[in-house]
Structures are given as C-alpha cells and as structure tokens.
VEXDREN-2710 file (C-alpha; in Angstrom, 1 decimal):
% VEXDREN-2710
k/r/px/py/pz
1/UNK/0.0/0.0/0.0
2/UNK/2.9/2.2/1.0
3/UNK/4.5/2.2/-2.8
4/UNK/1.0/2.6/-4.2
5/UNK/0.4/5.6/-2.2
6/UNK/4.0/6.8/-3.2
7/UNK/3.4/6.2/-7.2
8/UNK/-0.1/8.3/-6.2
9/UNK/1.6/10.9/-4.9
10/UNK/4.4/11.5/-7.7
11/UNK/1.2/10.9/-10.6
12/UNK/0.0/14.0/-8.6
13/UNK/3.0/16.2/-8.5
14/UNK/3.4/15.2/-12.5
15/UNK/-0.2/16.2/-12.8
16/UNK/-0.2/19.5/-11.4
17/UNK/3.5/20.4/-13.4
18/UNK/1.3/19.6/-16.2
19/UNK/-1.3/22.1/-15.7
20/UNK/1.1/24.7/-14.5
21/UNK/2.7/24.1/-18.2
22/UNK/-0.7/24.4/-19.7
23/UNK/-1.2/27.9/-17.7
24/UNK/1.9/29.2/-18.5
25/UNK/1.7/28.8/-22.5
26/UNK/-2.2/29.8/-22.8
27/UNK/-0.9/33.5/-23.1
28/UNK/1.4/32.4/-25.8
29/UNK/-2.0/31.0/-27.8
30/UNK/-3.6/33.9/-27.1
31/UNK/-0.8/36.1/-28.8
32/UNK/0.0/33.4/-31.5
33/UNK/-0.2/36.1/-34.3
34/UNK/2.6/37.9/-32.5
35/UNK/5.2/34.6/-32.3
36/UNK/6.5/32.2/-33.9
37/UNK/4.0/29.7/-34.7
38/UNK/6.1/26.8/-35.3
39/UNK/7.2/27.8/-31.3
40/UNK/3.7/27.4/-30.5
41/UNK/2.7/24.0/-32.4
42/UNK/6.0/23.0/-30.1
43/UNK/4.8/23.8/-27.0
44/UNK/1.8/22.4/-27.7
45/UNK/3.3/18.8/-28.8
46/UNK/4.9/19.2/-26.2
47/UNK/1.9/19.8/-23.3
48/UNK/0.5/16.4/-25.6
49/UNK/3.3/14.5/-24.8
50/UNK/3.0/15.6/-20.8
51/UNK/-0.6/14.4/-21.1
52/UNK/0.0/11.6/-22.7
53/UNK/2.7/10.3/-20.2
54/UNK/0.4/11.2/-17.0
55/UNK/-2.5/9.0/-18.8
56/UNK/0.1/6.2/-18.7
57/UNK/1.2/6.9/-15.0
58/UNK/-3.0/7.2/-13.9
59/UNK/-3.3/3.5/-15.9
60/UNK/-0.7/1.9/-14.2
61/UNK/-2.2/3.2/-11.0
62/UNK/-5.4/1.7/-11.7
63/UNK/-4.1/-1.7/-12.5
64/UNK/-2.3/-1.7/-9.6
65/UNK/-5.3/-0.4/-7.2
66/UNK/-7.6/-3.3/-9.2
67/UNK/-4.7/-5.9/-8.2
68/UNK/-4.5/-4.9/-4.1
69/UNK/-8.1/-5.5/-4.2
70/UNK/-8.6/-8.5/-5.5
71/UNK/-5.3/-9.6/-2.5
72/UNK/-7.5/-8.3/0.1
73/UNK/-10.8/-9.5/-1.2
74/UNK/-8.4/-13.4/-1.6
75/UNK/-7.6/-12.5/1.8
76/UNK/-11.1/-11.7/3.5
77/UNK/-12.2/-14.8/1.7
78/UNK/-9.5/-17.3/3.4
79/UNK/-10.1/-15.3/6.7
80/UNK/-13.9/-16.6/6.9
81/UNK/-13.0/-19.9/5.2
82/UNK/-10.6/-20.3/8.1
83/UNK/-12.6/-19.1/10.9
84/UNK/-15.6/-21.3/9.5
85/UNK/-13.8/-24.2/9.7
86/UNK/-12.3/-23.2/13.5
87/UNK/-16.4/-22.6/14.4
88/UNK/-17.4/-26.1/12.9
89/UNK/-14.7/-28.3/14.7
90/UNK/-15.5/-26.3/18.2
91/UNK/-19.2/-27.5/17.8
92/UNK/-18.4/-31.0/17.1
93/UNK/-19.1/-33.4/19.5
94/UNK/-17.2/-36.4/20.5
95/UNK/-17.2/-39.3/18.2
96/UNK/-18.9/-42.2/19.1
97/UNK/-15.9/-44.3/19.8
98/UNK/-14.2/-41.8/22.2
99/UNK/-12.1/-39.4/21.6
100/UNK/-13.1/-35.5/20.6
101/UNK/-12.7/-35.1/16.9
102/UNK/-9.9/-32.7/15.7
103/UNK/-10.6/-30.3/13.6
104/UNK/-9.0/-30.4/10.2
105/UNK/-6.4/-27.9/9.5
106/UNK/-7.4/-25.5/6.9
107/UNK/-5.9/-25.9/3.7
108/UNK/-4.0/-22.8/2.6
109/UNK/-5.3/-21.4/-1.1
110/UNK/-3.0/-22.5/-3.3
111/UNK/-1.8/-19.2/-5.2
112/UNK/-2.3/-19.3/-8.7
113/UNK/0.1/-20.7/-11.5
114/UNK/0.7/-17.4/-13.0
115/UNK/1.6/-15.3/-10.2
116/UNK/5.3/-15.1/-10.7
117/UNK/4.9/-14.8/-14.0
118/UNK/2.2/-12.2/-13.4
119/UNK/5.3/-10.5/-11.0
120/UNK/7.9/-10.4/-13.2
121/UNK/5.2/-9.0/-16.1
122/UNK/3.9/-6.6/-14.2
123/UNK/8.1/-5.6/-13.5
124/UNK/8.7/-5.6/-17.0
125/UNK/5.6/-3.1/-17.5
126/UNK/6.8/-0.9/-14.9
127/UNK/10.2/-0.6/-16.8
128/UNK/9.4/-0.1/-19.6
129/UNK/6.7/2.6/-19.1
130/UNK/9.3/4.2/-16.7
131/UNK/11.6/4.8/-19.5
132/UNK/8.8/6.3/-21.9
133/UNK/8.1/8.7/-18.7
134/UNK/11.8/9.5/-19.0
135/UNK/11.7/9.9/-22.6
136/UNK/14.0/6.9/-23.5
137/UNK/11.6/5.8/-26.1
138/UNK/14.5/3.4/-27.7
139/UNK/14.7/1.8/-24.5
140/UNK/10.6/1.8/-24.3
141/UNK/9.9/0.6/-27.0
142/UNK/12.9/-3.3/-26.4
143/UNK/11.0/-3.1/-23.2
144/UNK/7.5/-3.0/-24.3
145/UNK/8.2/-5.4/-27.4
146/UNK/9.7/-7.9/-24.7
147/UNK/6.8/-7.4/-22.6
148/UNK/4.5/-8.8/-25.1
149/UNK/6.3/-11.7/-26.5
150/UNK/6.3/-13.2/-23.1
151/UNK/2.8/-11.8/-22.1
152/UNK/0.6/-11.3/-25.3
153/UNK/-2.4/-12.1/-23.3
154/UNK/-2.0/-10.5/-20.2
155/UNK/-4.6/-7.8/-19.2
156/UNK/-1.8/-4.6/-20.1
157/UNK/-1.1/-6.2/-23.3
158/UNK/-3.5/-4.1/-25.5
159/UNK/-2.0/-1.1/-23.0
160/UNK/1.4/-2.0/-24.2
161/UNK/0.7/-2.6/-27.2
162/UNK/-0.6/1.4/-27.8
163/UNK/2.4/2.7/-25.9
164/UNK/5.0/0.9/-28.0
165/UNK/3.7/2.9/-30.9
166/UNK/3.9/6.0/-29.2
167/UNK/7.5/5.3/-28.6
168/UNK/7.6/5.0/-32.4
169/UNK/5.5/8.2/-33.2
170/UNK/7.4/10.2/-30.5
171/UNK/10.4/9.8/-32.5
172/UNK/8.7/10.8/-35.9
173/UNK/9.2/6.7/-36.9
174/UNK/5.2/7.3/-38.5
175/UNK/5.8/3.9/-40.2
176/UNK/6.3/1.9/-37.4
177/UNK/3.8/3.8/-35.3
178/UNK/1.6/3.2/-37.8
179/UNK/1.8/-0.8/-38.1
180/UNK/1.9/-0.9/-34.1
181/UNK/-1.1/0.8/-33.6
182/UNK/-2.8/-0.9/-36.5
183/UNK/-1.9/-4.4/-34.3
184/UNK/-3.1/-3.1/-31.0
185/UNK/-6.8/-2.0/-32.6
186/UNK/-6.8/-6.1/-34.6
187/UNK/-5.0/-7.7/-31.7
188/UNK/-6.3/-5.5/-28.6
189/UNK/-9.4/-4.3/-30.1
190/UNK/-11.9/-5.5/-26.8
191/UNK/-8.8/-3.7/-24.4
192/UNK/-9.1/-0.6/-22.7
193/UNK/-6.7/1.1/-25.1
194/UNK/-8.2/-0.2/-28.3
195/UNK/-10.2/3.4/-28.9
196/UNK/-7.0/4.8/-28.1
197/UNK/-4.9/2.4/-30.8
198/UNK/-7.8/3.6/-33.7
199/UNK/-7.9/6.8/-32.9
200/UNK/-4.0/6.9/-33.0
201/UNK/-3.6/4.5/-36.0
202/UNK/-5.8/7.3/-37.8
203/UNK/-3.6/10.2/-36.8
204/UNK/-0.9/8.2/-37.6
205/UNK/-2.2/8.0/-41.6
206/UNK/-2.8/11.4/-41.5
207/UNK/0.7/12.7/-40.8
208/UNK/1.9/10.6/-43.0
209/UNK/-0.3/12.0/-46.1
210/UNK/-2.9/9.2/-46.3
211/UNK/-5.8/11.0/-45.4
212/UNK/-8.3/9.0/-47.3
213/UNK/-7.5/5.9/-45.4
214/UNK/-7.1/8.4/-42.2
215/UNK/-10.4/9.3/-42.8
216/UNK/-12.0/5.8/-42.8
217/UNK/-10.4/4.8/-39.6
218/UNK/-12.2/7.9/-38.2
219/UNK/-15.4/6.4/-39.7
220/UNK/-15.3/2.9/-38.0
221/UNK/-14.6/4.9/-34.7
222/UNK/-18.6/5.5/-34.0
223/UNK/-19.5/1.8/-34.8
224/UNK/-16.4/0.2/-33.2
225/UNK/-16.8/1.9/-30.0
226/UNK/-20.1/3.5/-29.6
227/UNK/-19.3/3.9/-25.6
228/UNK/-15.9/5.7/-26.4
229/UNK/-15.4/8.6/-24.0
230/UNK/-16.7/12.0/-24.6
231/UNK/-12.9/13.2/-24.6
232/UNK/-12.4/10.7/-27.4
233/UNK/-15.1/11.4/-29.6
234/UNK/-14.3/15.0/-29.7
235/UNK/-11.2/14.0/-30.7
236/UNK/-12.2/11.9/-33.7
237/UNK/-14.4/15.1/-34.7
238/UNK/-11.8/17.0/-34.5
239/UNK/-9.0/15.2/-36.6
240/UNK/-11.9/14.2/-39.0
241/UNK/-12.6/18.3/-39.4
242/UNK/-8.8/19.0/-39.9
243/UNK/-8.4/15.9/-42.2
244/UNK/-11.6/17.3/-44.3
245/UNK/-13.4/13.9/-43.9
246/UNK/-16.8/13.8/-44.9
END
C-alpha cells in the first residue's frame, strides 16, 4: 500500500506540473499572431506528450489499485473460510468411539500458477513505461516489445501494445507507429486502449499523407466503440474536421 500511495503521490506532482505548463503557455496561444508559430505547435506537442505520459502513469495506478483489491478481497475470503472451519470443529461433538474429533487444519489457497509470471510481467511493464516517462523511447519501446512476446495475453497487453507505438510516433518513426497501432486496434481491439490504438492509427495515416485511409479509420470509430469517451469522440471530430473527412 505504501508504494502505491508513493506512485499516487508522484502521478499528482506530474499532474499539477502539467497544468502549471498548460497555464503558462495559454498566453502564448492567445498572442500566437505575435510569435513564432512553429514555437507554439512545439509547446503544444509538447503539453500532448506531458498528457499523454500522465494517462500512462493514472493506468498503471489503476491496475495496480484493481490488483490490491482482488489480495485483500483473496484475503477476506480465506479469513472466513478459516474461521468457518475453526467454528465447525468447536461444535463437534465427541465421536462415538471416544475421543473429541480434531478439527481439520485448513488448507491454505493455493496461489495461482501465473503469479510469478504475473510479477515479473507486471516488472517488465513498470520498466518499460518508466523509460517512456523519462523519454528513453529506444529503451521503451525493447522493453514493451519484450513485454508482449512473453505476455501477449496478459490484461496490459493491448495497454502495451498502444504505448510501444507511441514510442515510435514520439520519435517521428510514422511507419512503425503506424503498423503498431494498427496491431493493438486487430490484436487489442476489446482492451481498454483499443479506442486509443484507432484513434492513433488514424492520426498516424494522417501525418503521413494518407488522409483518405485516415479518414475511414475515423469512420469505424462510432460503430467500433459507440461507448468511447466523450474526450475521445471530440477527438475523432476534431481530426476528421482538420483531415476534411466527410
């Protein structure tokens, strides 16, 4: 609990950089026509990539919040099993031939046969999004690609999956951002980042001039994921409107 409340904390600290960045470059927005606006598209690629980071940080949180639950709900759970079994030989009789009957010991839940494999996954997640958060994308990206050939079907595998390609697209490698995205949305496409692969994989095809193809991505968004978030829809509309998709 301690190191969760410690990766909390420093997600929080990241979080509230962030929106002191955002405050500090709205008055350059506002006076765009006075500056440079290639300084300005910067910043704001910039203020992305901050955003982008923190969303991986909060998702690690969450996976790690969802996995302390389910120790302490195993743990309530062998709790009662235990103290049933302590009530149930205290109200046992004597057995007919004589003696009192002892109570059998209660077995301890076997743990299951992927937890140190789930471990040392989870280790290699950590790693690996650590160095994206520290923009070593190079290093991000052997660690996420390692990630999944030992743990293609583990639960952050479509999350890995989106944030190896954005080790790609952070380094202006479109091509490879592209075909990584494109295999998280037909790989991943149930996970919780398989919006976020679509949505990117269109992007992606619209930087690199295929805006036609951009364009019908964008179209499959709605019908793919009809209970996409709000924050995602507009973002759809809004690379559909600068992509002039009709």
């Amino acid at each position: 609990m301690a190191a969760f409340e410690r990766q909390l904390s420093s997600a929080m600290k990241f979080f509230r950089s962030s929106l002191l960045a955002i405050a500090l470059v709205l008055p350059t927005a506002a006076g765009a026509q006075r500056l440079d606006p290639v300084y300005v598209e910067d910043r704001f690629n910039q203020l992305q990539q901050s955003i982008t980071m923190l969303t991986g940080q909060i998702e690690q949180l969450q996976y790690r919040n969802q996995q302390l639950q389910q120790q302490l709900e195993k743990m309530q759970a062998d709790y009662e099993y235990r103290l049933d079994q302590m009530e149930k030989g205290r109200g046992g009789g004597p057995r007919p031939g004589g003696g009192a009957k002892a109570a059998a010991p209660a077995p301890s839940p076997a743990p299951p046969p992927s937890a140190a494999a789930g471990g040392n996954a989870d280790q290699l997640y950590h790693d690996a999004m650590k160095k994206l958060q520290d923009g070593d994308n190079a290093g991000a990206e052997r660690g996420f690609k390692a990630f999944l050939q030992s743990h293609s079907r583990h639960a952050l595998a479509g999350n890995a999956q989106y944030w190896l390609g954005e080790s790609y697209y952070a380094r202006r490698n479109y091509q490879n951002a592209m075909t990584a995205f494109a295999e998280g949305y037909k790989t991943y496409k149930a996970s919780p980042k398989g919006p976020d692969n679509l949505l990117k994989l269109g992007i992606t095809l619209a930087v690199l001039g295929r805006k036609a193809d951009a364009c019908q991505v964008f179209a499959k968004f709605s019908q793919d994921y009809p209970r996409a978030t709000d924050l995602q829809k507009r973002r759809v509309d809004q690379e559909r409107r600068k992509n002039g998709c009709g």
